[in-house]
N, C-alpha and C positions, 0 to 999 in steps of 0.2 A: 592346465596351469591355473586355473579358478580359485582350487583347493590352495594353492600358494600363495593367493591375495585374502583366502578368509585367514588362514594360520597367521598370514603379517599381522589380520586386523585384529586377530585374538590378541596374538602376544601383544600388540600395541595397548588394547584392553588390559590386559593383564600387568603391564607394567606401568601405565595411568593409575591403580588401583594402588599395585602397592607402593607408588612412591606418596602417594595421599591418604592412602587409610592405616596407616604404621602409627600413628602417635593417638587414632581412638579405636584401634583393635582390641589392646587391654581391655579399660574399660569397657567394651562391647560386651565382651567374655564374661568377664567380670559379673555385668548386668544381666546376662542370659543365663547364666550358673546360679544365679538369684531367684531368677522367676521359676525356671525348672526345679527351687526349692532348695537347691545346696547352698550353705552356711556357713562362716566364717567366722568363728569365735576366738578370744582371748581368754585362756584359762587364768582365774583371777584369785585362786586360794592353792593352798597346797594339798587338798583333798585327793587328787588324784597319782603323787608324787610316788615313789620314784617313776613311774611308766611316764608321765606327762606333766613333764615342768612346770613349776608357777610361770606366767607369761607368754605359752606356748600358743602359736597359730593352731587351732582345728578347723579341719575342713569337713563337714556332714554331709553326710549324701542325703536324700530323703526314702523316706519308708518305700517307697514302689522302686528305687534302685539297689537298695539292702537290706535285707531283714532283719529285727533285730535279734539275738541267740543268746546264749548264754556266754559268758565272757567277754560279749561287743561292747563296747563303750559311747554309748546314747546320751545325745543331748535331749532333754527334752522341759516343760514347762512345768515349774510348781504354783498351783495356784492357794494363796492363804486366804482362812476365811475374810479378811478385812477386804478382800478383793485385792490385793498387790499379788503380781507375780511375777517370776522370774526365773530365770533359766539357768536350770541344772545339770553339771558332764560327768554321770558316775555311769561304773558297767554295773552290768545285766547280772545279777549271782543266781538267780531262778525267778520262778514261775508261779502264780498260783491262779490257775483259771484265765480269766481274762487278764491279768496284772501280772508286773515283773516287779520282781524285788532286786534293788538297786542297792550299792555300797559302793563308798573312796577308797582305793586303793591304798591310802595311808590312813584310814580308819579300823577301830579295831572290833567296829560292830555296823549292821546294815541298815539302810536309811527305814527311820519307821513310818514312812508314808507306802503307800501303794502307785504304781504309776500306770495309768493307763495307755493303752496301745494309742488311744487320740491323742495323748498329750505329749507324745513322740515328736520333735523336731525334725531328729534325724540322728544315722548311724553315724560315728566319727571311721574316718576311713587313710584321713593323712593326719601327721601331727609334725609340726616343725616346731622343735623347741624354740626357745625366747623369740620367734620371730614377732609377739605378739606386741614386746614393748615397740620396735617401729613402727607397729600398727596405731597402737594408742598414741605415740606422737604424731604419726599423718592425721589422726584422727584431729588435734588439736588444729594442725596448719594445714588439711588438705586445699581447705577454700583458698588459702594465699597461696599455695602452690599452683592449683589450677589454671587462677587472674595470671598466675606471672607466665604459665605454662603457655595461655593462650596469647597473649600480650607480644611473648616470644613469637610464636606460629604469624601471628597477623604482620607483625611488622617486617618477621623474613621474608614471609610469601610476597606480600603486597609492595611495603617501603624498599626493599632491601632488592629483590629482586627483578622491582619493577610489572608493575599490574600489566 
């Protein structure tokens, strides 16, 4: 009967957990899908149209979980001589040597830069249309969202529920 007082103590564990760790498991995810290098973009021109909406969420995996091939669709970094860079979502149309040669979908010629394997972000591997405008408004109010998020958490746990 031993084994039926550690199962209680798990399940007790286990339901301690998730009635407290539900409201920062997203963001956990979130954060850990970050560091392992996957990306979350807002497609912001109509270059890659019709396949990938103006406004669309992209999700990238990074280069050591997809490779990139001919026809994938890679974000990766353009860097201009002035030192400004910034990041580019067109597919793969071929190869030359070290470099891929890159074009928009709604373009009717391929980008005249060279892209190197380093300057590779990451593969796109999910695409949610317009989810991106949501993104850009959380983007504006997630700090007020958060205050108010926790503001709520503190006062139900503690005030409301009694400490």
């Amino acid at each position: 009967m031993w084994w039926l007082l550690r199962v209680r103590r798990l399940a007790r564990k286990i339901k301690h957990f998730l009635r407290y760790a539900p409201p920062f498991l997203p963001p956990l995810i979130l954060i850990l899908l970050y560091v392992f290098g996957f990306r979350f973009v807002v497609v912001l021109t109509d270059s890659m149209e019709p396949s990938i909406p103006t406004y669309s969420l992209v999700v990238t995996a990074p280069t050591w979980v997809l490779s990139p091939s001919n026809g994938s669709v890679i974000l990766y970094r353009l860097c201009l001589p002035n030192n400004a860079s910034f990041m580019v979502l067109h597919r793969v149309v071929g190869t030359t040597g070290n470099y891929l040669l890159t074009k928009g979908d709604n373009r009717g010629f391929r980008d005249p830069w060279y892209v190197g394997y380093e300057d590779i972000v990451g593969v796109a591997f999910l695409v949610i249309p317009f989810l991106g405008i949501i993104s850009l408004i959380l983007k504006l109010f997630l700090p007020h969202i958060i205050m108010g998020y926790l503001v709520y958490y503190i006062l139900r746990r503690w005030v409301f529920e009694g400490s």
